[in-house]
C-alpha atoms as a printed R data frame, in Angstrom:
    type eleno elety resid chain resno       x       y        z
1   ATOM     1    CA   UNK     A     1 -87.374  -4.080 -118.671
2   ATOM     2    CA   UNK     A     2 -83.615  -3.541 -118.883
3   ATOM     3    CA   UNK     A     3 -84.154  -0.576 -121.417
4   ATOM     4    CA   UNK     A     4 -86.154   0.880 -118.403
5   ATOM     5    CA   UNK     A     5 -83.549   0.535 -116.167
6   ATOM     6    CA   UNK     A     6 -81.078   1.692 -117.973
7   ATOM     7    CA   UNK     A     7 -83.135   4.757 -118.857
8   ATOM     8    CA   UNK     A     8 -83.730   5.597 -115.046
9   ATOM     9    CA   UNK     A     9 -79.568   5.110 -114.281
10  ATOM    10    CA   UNK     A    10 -79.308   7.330 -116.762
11  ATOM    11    CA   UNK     A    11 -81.674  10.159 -115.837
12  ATOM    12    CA   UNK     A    12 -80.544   9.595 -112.799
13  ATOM    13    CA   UNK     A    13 -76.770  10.230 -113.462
14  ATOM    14    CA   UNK     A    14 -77.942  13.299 -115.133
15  ATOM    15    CA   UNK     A    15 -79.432  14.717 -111.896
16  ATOM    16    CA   UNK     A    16 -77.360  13.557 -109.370
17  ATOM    17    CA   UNK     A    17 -73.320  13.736 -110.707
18  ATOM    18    CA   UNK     A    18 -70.821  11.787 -109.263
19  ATOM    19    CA   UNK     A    19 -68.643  13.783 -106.619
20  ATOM    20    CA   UNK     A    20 -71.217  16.237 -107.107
21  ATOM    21    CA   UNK     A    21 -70.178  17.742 -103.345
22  ATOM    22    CA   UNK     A    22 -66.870  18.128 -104.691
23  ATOM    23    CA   UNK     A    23 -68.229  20.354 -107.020
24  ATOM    24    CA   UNK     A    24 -69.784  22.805 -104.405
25  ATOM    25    CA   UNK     A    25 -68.603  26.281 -104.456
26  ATOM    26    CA   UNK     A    26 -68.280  28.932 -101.895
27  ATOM    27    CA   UNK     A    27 -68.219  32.798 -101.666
28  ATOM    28    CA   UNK     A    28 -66.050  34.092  -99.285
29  ATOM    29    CA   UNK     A    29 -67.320  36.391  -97.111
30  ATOM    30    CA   UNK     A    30 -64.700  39.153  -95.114
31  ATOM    31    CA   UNK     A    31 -66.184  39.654  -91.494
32  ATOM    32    CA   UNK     A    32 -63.555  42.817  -90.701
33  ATOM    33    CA   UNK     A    33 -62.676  43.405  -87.754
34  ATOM    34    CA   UNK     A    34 -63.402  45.646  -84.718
35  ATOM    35    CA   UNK     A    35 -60.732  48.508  -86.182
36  ATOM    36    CA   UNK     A    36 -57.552  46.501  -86.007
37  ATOM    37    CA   UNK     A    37 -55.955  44.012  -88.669
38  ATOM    38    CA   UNK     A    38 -57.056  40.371  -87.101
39  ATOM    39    CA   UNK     A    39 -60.117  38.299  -85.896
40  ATOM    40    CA   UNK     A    40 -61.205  34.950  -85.987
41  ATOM    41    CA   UNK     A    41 -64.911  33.212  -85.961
42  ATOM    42    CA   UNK     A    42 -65.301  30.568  -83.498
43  ATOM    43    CA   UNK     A    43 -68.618  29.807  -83.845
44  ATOM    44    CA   UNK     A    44 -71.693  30.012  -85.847
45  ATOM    45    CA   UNK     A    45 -75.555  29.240  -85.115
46  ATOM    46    CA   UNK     A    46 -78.716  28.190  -87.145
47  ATOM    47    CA   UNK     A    47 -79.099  31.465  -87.799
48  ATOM    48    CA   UNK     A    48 -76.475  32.356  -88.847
49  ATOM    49    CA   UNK     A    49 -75.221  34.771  -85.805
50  ATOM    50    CA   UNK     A    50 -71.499  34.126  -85.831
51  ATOM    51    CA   UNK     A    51 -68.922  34.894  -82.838
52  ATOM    52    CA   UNK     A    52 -65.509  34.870  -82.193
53  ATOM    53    CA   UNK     A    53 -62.358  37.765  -81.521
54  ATOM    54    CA   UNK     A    54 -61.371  40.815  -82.931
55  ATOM    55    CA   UNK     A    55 -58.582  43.390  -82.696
56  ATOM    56    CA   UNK     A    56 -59.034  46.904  -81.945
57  ATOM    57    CA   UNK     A    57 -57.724  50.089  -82.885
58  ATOM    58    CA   UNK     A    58 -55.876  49.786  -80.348
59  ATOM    59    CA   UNK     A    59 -54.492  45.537  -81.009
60  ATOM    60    CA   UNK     A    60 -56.443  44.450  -78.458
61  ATOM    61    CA   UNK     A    61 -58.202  41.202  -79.006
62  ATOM    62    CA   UNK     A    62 -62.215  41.828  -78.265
63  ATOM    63    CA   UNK     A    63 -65.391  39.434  -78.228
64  ATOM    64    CA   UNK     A    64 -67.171  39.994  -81.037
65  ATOM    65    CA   UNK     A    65 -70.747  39.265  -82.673
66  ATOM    66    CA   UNK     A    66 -69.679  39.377  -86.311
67  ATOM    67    CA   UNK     A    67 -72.170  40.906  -88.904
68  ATOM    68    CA   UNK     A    68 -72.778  38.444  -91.654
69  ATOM    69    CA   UNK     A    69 -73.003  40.467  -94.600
70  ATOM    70    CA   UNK     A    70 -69.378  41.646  -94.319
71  ATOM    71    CA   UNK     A    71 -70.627  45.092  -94.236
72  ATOM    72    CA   UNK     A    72 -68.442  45.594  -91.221
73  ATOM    73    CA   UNK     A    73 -71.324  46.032  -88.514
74  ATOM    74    CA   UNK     A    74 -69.587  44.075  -85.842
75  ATOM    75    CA   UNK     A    75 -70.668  44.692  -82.280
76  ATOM    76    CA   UNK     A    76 -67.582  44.967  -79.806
77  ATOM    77    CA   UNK     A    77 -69.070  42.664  -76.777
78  ATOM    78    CA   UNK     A    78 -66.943  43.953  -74.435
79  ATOM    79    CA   UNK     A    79 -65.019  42.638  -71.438
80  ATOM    80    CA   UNK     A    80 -65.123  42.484  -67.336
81  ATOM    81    CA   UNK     A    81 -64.151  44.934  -64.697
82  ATOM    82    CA   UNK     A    82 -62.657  47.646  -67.799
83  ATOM    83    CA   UNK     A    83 -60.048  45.321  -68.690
84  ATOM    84    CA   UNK     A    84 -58.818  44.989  -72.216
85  ATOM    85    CA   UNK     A    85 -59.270  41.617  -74.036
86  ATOM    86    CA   UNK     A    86 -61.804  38.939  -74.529
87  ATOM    87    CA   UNK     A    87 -63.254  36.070  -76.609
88  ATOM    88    CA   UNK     A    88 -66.318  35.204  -77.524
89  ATOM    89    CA   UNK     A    89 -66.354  31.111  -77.983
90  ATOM    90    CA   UNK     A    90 -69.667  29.580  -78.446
91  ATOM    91    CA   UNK     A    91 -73.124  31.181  -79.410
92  ATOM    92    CA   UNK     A    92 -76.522  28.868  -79.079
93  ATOM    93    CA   UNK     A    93 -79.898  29.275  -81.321
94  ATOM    94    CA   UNK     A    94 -81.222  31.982  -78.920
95  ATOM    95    CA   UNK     A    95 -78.278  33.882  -79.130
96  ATOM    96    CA   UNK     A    96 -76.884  33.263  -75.439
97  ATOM    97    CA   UNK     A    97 -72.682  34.084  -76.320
98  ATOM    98    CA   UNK     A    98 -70.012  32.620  -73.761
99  ATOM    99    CA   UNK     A    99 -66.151  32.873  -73.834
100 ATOM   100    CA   UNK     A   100 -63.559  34.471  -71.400
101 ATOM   101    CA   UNK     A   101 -62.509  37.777  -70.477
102 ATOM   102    CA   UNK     A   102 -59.803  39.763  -68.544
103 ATOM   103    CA   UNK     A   103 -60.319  40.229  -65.036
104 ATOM   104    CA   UNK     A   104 -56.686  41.567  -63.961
105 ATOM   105    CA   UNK     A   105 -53.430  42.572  -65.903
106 ATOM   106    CA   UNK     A   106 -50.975  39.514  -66.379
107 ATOM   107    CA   UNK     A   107 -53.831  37.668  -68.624
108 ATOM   108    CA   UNK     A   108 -55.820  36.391  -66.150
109 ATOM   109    CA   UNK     A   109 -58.805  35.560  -67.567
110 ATOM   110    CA   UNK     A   110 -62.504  34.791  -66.670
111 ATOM   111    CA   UNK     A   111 -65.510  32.772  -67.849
112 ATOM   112    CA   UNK     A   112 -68.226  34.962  -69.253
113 ATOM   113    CA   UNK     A   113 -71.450  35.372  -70.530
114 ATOM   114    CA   UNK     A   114 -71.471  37.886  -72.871
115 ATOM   115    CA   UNK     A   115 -74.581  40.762  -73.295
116 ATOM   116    CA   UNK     A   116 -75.299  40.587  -77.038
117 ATOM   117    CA   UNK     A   117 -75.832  43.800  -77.286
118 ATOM   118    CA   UNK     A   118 -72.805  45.130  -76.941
119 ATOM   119    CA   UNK     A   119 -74.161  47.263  -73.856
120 ATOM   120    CA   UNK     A   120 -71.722  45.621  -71.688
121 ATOM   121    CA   UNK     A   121 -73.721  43.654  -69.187
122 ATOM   122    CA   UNK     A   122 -71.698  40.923  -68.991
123 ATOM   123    CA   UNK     A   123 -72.048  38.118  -66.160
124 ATOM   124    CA   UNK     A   124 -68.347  37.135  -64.186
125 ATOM   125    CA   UNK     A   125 -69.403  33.000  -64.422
126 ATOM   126    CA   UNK     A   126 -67.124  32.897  -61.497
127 ATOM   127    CA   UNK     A   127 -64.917  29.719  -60.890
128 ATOM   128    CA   UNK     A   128 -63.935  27.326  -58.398
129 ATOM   129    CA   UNK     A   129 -62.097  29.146  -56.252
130 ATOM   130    CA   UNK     A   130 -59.318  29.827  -57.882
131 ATOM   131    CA   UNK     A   131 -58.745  32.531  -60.358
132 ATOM   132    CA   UNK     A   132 -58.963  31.799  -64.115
133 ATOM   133    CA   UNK     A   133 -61.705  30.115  -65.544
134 ATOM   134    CA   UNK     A   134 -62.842  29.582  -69.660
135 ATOM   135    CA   UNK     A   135 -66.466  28.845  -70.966
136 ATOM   136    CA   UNK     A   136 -66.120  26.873  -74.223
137 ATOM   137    CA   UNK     A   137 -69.762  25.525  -75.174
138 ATOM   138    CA   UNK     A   138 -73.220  26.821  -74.578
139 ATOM   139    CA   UNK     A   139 -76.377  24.496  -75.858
140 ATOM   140    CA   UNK     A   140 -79.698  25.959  -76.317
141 ATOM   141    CA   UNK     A   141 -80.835  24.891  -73.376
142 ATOM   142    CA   UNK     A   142 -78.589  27.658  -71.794
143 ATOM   143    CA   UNK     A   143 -76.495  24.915  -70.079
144 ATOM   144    CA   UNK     A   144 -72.135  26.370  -69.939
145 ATOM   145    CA   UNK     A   145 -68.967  24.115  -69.653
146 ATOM   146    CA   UNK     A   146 -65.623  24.846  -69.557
147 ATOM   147    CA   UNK     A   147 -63.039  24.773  -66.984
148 ATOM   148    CA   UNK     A   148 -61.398  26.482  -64.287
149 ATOM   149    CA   UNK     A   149 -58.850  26.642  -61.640
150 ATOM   150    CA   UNK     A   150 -58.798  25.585  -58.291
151 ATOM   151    CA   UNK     A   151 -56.268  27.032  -55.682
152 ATOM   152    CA   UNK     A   152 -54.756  24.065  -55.247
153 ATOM   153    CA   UNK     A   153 -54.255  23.376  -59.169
154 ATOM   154    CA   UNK     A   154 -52.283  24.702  -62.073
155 ATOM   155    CA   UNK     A   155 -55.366  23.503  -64.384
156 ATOM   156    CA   UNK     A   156 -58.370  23.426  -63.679
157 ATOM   157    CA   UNK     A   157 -61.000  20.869  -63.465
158 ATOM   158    CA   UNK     A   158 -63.745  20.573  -66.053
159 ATOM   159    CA   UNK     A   159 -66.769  22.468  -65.221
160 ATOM   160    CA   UNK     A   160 -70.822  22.833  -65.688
161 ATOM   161    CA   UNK     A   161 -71.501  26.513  -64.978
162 ATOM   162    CA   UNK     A   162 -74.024  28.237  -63.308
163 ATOM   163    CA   UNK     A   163 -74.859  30.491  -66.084
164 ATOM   164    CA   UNK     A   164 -76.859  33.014  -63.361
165 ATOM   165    CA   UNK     A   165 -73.642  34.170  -62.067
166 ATOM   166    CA   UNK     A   166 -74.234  33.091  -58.865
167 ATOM   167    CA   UNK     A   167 -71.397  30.898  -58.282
168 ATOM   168    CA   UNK     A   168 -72.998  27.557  -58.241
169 ATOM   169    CA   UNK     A   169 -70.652  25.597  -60.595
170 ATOM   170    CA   UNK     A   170 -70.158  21.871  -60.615
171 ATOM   171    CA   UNK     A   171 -66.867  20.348  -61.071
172 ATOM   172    CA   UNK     A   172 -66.694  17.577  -63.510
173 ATOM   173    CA   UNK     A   173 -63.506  16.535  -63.508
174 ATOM   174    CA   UNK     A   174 -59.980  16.229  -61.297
175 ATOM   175    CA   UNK     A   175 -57.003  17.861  -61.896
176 ATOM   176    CA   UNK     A   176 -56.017  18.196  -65.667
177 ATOM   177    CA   UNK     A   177 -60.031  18.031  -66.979
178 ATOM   178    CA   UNK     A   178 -61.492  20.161  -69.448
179 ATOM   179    CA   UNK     A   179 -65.269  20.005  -71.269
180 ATOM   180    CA   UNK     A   180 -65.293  21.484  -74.741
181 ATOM   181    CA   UNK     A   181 -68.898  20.684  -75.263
182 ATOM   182    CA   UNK     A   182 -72.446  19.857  -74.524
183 ATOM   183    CA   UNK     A   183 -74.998  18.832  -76.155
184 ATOM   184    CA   UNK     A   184 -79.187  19.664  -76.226
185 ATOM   185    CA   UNK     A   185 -79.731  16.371  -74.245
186 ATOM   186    CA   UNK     A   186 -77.285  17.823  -71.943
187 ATOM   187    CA   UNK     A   187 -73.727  15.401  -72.304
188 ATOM   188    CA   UNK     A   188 -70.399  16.319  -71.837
189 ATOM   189    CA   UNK     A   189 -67.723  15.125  -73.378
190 ATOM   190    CA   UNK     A   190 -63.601  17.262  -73.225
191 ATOM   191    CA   UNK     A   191 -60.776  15.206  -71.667
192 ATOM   192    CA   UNK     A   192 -59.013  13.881  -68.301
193 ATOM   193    CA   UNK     A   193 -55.782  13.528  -67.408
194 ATOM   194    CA   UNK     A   194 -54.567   9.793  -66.097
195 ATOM   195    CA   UNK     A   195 -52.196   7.246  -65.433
196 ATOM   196    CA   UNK     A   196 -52.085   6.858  -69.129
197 ATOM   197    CA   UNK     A   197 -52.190  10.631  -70.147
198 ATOM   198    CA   UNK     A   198 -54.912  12.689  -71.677
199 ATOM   199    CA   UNK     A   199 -58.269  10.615  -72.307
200 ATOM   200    CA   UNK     A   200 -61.075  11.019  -73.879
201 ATOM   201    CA   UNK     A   201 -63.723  11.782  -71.363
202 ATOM   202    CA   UNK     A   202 -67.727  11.551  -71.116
203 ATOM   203    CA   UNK     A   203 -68.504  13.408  -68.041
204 ATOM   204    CA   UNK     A   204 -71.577  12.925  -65.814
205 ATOM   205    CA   UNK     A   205 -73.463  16.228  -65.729
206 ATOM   206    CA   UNK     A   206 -74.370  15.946  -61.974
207 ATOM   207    CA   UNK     A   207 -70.895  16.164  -60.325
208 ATOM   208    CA   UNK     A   208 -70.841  12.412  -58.858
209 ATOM   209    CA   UNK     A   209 -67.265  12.090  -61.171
210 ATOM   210    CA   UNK     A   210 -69.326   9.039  -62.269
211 ATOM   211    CA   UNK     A   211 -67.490  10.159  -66.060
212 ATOM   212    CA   UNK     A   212 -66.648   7.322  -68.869
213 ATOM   213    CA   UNK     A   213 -63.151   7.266  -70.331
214 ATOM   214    CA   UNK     A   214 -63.998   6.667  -73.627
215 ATOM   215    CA   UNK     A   215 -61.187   4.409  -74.150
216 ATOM   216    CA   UNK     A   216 -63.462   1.793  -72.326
217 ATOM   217    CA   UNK     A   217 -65.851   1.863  -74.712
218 ATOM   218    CA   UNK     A   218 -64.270   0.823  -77.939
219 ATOM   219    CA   UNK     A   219 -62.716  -2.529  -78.975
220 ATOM   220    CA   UNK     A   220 -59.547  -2.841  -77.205
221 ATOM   221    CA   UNK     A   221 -58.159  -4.602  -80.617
222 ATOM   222    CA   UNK     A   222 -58.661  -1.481  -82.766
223 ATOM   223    CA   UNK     A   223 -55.657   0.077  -81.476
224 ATOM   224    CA   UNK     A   224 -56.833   3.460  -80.777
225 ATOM   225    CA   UNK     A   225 -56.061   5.888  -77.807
226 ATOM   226    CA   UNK     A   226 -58.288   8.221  -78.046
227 ATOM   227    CA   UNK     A   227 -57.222  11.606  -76.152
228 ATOM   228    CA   UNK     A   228 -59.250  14.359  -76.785
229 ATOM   229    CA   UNK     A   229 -63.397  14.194  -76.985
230 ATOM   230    CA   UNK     A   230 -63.338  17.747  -78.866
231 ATOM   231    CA   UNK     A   231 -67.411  18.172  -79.467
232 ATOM   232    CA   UNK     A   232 -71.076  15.888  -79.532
233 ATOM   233    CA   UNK     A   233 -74.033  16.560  -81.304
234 ATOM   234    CA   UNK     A   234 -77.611  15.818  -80.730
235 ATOM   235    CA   UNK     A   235 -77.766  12.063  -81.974
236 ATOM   236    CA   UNK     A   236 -74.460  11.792  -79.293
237 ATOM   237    CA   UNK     A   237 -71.647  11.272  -82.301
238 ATOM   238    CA   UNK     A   238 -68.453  12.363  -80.829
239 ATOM   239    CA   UNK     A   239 -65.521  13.523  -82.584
240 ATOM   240    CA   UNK     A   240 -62.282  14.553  -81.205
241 ATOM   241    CA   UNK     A   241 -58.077  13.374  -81.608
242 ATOM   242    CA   UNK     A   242 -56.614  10.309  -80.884
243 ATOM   243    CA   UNK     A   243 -53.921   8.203  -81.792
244 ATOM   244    CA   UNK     A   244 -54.618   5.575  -84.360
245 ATOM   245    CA   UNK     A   245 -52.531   2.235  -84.493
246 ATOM   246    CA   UNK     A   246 -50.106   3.632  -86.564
247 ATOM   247    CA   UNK     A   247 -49.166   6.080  -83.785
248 ATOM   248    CA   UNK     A   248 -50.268   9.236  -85.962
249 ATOM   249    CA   UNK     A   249 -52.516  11.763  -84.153
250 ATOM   250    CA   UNK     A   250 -55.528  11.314  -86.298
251 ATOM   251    CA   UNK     A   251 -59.486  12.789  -85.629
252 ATOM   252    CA   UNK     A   252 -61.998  10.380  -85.176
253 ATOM   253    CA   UNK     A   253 -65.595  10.169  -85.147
254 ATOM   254    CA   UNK     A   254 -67.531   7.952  -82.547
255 ATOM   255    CA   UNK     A   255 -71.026   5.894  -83.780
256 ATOM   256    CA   UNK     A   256 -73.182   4.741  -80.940
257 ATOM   257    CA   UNK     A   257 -74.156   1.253  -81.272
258 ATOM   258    CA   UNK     A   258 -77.559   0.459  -80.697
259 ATOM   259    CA   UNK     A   259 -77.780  -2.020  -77.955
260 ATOM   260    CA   UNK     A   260 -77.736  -5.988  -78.547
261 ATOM   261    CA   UNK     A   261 -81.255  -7.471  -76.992
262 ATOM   262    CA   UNK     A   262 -79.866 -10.480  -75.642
263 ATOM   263    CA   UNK     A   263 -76.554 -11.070  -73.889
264 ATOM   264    CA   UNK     A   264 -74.962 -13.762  -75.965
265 ATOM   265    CA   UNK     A   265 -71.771 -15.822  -74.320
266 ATOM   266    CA   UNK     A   266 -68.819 -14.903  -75.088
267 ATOM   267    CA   UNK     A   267 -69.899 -11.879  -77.119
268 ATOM   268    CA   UNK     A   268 -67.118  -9.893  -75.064
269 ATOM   269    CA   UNK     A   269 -66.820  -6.989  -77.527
270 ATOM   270    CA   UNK     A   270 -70.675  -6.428  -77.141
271 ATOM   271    CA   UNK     A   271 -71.675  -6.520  -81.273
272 ATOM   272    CA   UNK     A   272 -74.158  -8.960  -80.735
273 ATOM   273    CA   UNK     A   273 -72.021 -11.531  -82.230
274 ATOM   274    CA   UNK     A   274 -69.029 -14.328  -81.295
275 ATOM   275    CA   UNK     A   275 -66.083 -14.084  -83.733
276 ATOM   276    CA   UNK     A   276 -62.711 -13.343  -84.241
277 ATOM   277    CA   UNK     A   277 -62.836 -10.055  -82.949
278 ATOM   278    CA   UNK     A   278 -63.715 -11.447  -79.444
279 ATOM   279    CA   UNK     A   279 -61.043 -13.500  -79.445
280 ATOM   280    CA   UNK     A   280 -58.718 -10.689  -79.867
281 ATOM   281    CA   UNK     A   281 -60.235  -8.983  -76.913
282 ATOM   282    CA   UNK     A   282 -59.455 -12.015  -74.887
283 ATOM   283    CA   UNK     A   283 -56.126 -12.157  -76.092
284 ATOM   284    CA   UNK     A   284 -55.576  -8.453  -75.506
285 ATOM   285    CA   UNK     A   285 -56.726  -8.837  -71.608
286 ATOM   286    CA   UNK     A   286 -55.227 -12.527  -71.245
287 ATOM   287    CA   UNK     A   287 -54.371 -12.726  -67.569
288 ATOM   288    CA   UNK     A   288 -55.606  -9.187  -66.897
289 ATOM   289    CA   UNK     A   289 -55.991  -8.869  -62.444
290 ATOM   290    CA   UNK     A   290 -57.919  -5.748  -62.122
291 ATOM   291    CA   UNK     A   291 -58.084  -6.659  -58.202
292 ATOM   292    CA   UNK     A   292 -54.140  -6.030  -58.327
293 ATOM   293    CA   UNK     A   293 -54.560  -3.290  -61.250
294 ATOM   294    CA   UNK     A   294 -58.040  -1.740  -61.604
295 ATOM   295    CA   UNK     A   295 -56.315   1.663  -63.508
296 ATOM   296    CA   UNK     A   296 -56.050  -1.007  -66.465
297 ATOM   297    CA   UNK     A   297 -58.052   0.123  -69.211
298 ATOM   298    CA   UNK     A   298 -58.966  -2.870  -69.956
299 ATOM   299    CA   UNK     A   299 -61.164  -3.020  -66.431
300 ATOM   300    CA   UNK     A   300 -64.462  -1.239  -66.573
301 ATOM   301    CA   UNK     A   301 -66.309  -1.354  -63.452
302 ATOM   302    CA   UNK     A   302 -69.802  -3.205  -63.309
């Protein structure tokens, strides 16, 4: 019996080296450009369509659906109102492309949905009523955020798009928000600004401002601050920058935990257990008044 076993470790082994990702190799691939000497891809989907800026003859930086074979087929996507420079930011499965472009000289720039085709009908997503406005993440379900300015604001709040055109866009966020990305179930994550600077923010889709610092959903004893939700995928994993407990700036990734079945007494960390780690929450919030200072972190409303 231990002959077989070792056989099978071995075979095994033989199959499936150790650090065999580290042994992956890539070909490199030049995408050009649009007849200038710079570009950068932004974003790539499932099949392989691939987006991002390129300069022009004439240095201008230009949306761009990049052809994959490097053979230099790149389609120039074009800009708003015959202005000069634009970016193309995310691209979905069905090929839907959203970025910014120029509306006005001075770099004033505008939310768009960009015509694949190069043909140059491009949609003005509009913003709040202010002037500039970006679109950073499409899903496949068609659904745009970003942000944009208010009149009233430097920076604009975070935003859900209305990706007809028509103007009916749903602020997120206050002052200081942005959303960086949503995903196929149709969350939001990007940050908000606050008492106690940039946090990490879930945003509720609807507009109700109903949005989850993120902050409030960790253990208070891990010593994290996390600032920036940066992007989500499907099973709702969330990665982004924060600042760990040794005060670097450091990515993380955020788990969901599935949810405990019963609510056990003085669980207060909610993992389904009483230890040590719940007595560091209570020591962390010791003598906590949220009726004198609900902005604390530590107090989440019911």
């Amino acid at each position: 019996m231990k002959k077989t076993i070792l056989l099978s470790a071995i075979v095994v082994a033989f199959l499936c080296p150790a650090g065999l990702q580290a042994k992956i190799a890539y070909k490199v691939i030049d995408l050009g450009t649009l007849g200038g000497d710079s570009s950068q891809a932004l974003s790539i989907n499932n099949a392989s369509q691939i987006v991002g800026w390129a300069s022009s003859s004439q240095a201008w930086e230009r949306a761009a659906l990049f052809d994959p074979t490097g053979a230099g087929k790149n389609i120039d996507l074009g800009t708003l109102a015959g202005y000069q420079e634009s970016q193309a930011h995310s691209i979905n499965d069905a090929g839907q492309i959203i970025g910014w472009a120029e509306i006005r000289w001075g770099g004033w720039r505008r939310a768009t949905l960009f015509d694949p085709t190069g043909a140059g009908d491009n949609v003005d997503l509009g913003t709040l009523g202010g002037g500039p406005s970006l679109a950073r993440c499409i899903n496949d379900a068609g659904q745009i955020v970003g942000w944009a300015e208010m009149r009233s604001w430097p920076w604009g709040p975070a935003i859900l798009f209305d990706p007809t055109g028509a103007g009916n866009n749903i602020q997120l966020g206050g002052a200081g928000s942005a959303a960086y990305s949503i995903n196929d179930a149709g969350q939001i994550v990007g940050w908000a600004e606050s008492s106690q600077g940039g946090r990490a923010t879930l945003f509720d889709p609807a507009g109700a401002r109903n949005n989850i610092d993120l902050n409030t959903r960790i253990d208070p004893a891990s010593g994290w601050t996390l600032v920036s939700a940066d992007d989500i995928n499907a099973s709702g994993w969330i990665v982004g920058m924060g600042i760990n407990p040794q005060g670097q700036e450091h990515a993380f990734l955020l788990v969901p935990k599935p949810p405990c079945l019963y609510r056990l007494a003085g669980d207060l960390n909610d993992d389904c257990r009483v230890d040590f780690a719940d007595l560091a929450v209570m020591a962390a919030n010791w003598l906590v008044d949220c009726g004198a200072v609900p902005t604390n972190p530590a107090c989440i409303p019911k």
